[in-house]
C-alpha positions in Angstrom: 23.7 -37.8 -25.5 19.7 -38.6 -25.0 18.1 -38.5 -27.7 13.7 -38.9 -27.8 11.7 -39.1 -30.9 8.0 -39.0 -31.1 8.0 -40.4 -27.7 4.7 -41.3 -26.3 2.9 -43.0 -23.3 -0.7 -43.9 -22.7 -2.5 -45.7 -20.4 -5.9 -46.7 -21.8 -7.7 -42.7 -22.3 -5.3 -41.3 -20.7 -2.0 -39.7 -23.0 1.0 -38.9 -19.9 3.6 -38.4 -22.5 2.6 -36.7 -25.8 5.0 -37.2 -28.7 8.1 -35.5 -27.1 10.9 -35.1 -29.1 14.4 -33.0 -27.8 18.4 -33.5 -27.1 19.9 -33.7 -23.9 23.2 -32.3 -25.2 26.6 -32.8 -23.4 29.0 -30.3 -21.4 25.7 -28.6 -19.8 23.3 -29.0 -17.0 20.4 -30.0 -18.5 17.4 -29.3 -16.3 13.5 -31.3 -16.5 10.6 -29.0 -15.4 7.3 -29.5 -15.0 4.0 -29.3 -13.1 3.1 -32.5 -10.9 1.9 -34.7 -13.6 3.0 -32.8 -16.6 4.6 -36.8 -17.5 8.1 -36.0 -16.8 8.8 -39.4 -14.2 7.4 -41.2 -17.1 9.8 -39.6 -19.3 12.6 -40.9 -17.4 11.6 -44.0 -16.8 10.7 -44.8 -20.8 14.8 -43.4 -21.2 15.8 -46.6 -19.2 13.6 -48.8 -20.2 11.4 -49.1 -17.0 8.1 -48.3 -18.9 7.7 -49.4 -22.6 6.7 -46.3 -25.0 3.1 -46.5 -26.7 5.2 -44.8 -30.2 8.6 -43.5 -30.1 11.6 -43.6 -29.3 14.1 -42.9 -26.4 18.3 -43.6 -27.4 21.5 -43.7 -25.1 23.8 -42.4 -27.3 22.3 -44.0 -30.1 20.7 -47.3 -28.3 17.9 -48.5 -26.4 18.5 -48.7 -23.0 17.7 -52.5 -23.3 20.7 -52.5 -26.3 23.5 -51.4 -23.5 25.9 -54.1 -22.1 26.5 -53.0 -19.0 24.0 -49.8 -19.0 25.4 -48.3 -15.4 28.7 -47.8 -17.5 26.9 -45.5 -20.1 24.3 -43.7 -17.3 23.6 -43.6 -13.9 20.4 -42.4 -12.7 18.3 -41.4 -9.5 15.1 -42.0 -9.8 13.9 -43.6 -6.3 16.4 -42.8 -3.8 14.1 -45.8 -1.5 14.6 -48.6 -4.5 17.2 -50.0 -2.8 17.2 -53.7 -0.4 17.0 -52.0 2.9 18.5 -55.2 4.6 21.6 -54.8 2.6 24.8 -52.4 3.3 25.4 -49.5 1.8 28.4 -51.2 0.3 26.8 -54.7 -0.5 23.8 -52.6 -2.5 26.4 -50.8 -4.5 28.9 -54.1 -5.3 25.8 -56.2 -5.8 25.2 -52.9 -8.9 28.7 -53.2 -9.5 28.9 -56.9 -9.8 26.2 -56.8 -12.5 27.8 -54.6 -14.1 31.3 -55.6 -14.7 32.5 -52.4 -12.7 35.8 -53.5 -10.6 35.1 -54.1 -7.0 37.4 -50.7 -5.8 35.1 -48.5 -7.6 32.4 -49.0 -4.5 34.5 -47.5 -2.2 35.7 -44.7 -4.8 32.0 -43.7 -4.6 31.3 -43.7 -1.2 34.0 -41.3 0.0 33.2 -39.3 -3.0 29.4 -39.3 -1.1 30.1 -38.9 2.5 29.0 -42.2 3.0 32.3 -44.3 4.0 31.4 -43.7 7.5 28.5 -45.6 7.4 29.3 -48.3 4.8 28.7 -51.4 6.8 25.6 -50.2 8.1 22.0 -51.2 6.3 20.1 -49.1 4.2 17.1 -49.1 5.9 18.2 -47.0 8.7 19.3 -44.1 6.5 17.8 -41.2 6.1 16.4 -39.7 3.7 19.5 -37.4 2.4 21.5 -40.7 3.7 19.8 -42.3 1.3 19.9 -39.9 -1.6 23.7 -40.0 -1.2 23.6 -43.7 -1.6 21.7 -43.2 -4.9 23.7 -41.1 -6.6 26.6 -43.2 -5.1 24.9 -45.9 -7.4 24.8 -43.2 -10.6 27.8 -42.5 -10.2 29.5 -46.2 -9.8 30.1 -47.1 -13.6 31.8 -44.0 -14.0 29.4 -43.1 -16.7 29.0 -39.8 -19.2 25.5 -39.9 -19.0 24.2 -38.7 -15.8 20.4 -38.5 -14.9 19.0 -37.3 -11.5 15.1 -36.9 -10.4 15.2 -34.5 -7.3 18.7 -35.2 -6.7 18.1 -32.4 -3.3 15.5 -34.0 -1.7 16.6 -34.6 2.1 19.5 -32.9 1.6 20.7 -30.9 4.0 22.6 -26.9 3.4 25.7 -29.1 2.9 24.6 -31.4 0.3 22.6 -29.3 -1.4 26.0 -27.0 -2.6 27.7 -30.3 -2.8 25.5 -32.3 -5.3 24.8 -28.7 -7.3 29.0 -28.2 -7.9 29.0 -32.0 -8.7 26.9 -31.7 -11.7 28.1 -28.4 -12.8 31.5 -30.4 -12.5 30.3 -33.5 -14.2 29.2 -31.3 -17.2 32.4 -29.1 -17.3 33.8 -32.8 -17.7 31.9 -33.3 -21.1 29.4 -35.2 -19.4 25.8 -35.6 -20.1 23.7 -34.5 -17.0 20.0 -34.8 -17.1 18.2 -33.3 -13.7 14.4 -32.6 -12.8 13.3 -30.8 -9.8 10.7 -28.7 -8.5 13.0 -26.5 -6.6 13.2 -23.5 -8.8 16.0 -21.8 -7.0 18.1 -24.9 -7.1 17.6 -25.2 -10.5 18.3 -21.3 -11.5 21.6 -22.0 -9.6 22.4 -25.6 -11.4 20.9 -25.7 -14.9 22.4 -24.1 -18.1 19.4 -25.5 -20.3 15.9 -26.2 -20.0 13.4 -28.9 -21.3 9.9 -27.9 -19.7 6.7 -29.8 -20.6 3.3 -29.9 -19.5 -0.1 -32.2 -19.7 3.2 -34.8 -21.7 3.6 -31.9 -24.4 6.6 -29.8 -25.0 6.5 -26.4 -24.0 9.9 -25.0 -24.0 13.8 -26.6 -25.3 15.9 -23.1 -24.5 18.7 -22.1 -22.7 18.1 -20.5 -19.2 18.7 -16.9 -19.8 16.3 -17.2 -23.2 13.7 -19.0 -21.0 13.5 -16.3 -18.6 13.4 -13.7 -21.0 10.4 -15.3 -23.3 8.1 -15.9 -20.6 8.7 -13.0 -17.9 8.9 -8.8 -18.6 12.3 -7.3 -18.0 11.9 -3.3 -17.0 14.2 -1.0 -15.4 13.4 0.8 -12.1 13.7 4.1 -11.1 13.2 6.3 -8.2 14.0 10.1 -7.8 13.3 13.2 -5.1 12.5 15.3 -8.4 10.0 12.4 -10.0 7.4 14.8 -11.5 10.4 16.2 -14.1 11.6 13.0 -14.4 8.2 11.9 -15.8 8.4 15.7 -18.2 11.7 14.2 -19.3 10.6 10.8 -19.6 8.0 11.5 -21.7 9.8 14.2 -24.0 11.6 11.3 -25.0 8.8 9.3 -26.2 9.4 6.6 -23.3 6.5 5.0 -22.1 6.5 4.9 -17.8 4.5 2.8 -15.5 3.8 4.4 -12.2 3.8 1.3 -9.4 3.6 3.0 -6.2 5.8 4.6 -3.2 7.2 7.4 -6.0 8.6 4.6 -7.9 8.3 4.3 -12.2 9.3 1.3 -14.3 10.6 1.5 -17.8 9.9 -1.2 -20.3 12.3 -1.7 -23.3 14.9 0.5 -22.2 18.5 0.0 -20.4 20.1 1.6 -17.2 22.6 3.1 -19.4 20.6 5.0 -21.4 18.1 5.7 -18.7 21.0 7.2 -16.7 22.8 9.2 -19.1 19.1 11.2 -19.8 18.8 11.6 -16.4 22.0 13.3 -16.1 22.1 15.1 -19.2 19.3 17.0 -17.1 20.6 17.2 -14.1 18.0 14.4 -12.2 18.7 13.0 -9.1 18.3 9.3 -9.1 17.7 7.1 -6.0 17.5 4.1 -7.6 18.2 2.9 -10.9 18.0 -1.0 -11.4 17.3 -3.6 -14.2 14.5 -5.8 -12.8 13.9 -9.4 -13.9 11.4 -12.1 -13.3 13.1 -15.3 -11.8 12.8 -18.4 -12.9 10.3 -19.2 -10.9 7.7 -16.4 -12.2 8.7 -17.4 -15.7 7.7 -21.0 -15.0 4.7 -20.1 -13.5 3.7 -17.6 -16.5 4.1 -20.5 -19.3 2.6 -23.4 -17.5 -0.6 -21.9 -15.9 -2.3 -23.4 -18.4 -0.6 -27.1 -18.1 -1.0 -27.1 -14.3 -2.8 -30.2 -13.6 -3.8 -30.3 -9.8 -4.9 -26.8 -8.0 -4.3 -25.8 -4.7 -7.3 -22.9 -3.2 -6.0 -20.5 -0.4 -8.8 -19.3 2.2 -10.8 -21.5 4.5 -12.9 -24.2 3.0 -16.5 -23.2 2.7 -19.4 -25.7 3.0 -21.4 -27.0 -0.3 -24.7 -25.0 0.1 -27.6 -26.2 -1.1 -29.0 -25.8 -4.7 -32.6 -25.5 -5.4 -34.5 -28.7 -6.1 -37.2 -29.3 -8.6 -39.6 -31.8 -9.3 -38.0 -35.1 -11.5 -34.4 -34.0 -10.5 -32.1 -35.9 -7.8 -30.4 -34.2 -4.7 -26.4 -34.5 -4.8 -25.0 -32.8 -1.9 -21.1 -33.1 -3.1 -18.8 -32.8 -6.2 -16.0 -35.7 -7.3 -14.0 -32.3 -8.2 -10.8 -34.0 -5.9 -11.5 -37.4 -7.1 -7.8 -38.3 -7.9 -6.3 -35.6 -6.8 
């Protein structure tokens, strides 16, 4: 289990992670969400002991990461698929990890084939590519045979293939009773992989729910319907007190209500029906919904306009720009 307590990081002004406490529990796909710069990379790294917290905590079943003999036995991570010695092998770079680690010398190739990678196990890392070399991190996760697993856009590179690979991996890794800690920005993926969700934004905590919960708090379920006779519908709609939202193209959306119950009062009257469907937000829409206020960096559609020129009075100095993208 990961445990965080109060956890916070701050460089000089500037608060990334804001006294975040939550569980990554196992047995479940645990997923990490958050807008570019919301602090979750910080997160991670404070969890193995890359960057020291300003207050807080961060425990590996019950320790520091700095407190584990042999860590890559109690979690393997991917942070930086490229922080690896591109000179080296694919299998020197994982017994070199193995070797410091007390992990027996056969486990290397145990991961490799489990991979893809045994192919191309004598060859050097710096002529992988980029799902190459994602494969040979999680290789490395994966080498101490941990319970704790914990992957940072595990996807990236991937191809079709690997992408349903490394999603029935963790969904198998947590059926195991493992831990399995994973952050993307691939909504779909995530909708797919994840059973739970930690999201945070601007280093604060916004949501510690499960999935189905998540998508339901932050998005508006309705139930759509379309009929030939959709003037009586409405008479009958209404007659039973339930509140209709026109949307267009003949077709009405009910809020608060089920298909069942929708359907039996159609029929009870004889209406046609053309269409009668539950409708919910993904996960995507209910991300969007309970971060727009945490979203960081903003992107503007449209072409770019020139900065026109303000009116000048006497005393006052001419700036012809903004710093608006300064760090962007």
């Amino acid at each position: 289990m990961i445990e965080l307590e109060g956890l916070t990081k701050r460089y000089g002004a500037k608060t990334a992670v804001n006294n975040l406490t939550f569980s990554v529990r196992p047995g479940i796909v645990t997923g990490f969400l958050g807008p570019n710069g919301a602090g979750k990379s910080t997160t991670m790294r404070m969890m193995l002991g890359l960057d020291n917290p300003t207050a807080g905590t961060a425990h590996i079943d019950g320790k520091r990461y700095a407190q584990l003999k042999d860590p890559l036995r109690y979690i393997g991570a991917l942070l930086d698929a490229k922080a690896m010695h591109g000179g080296r092998s694919a299998y020197n770079h994982l017994l070199c990890l193995a070797q410091s680690n007390g992990i027996p010398k056969s486990r290397v190739t145990e991961v490799l084939d489990t991979v893809g990678l045994t192919a191309v196990a004598k060859k050097k890392a710096k002529g992988f590519s980029l799902g190459m070399g994602q494969r040979l991190g999680i290789a490395g996760a994966l080498l101490g045979d941990p319970q704790i697993l914990m992957f940072d856009e595990p996807v990236n590179g991937l191809d079709p293939e690997g992408i349903h690979w490394i999603r029935n991996l963790m969904k198998s890794l947590a059926a195991a009773g493992r831990t399995v800690f994973v952050s993307s920005h691939l909504m779909s993926e995530m909708a797919l992989t994840a059973d739970h969700l930690v999201v945070i934004g601007q280093g604060r905590l916004l949501a510690d729910t499960s999935m189905a919960d998540f998508i339901r708090q932050n998005s508006r379920s309705y139930v759509r319907l379309r009929s030939p006779q959709r003037e009586r519908l409405l008479d009958v709609l209404h007659e039973a007190g339930i509140t209709v939202v026109e949307s267009g193209n003949g077709t009405l959306e009910v809020d608060g209500g089920s298909t069942e119950q929708l359907g039996e009062l159609a029929a009870s009257h004889q209406l046609v029906l053309h269409e009668l469907s539950p409708q919910q937000a993904s996960l995507e829409e209910a991300f969007m919904q309970l971060t727009a206020e945490s979203v960081e960096y903003h992107a503007h559609s449209g072409r770019p306009t020139q900065p026109q020129p303000q009116p000048q009075s006497w005393g006052s100095s001419w700036n012809g720009g903004t710093n608006d993208e300064k760090g962007a």
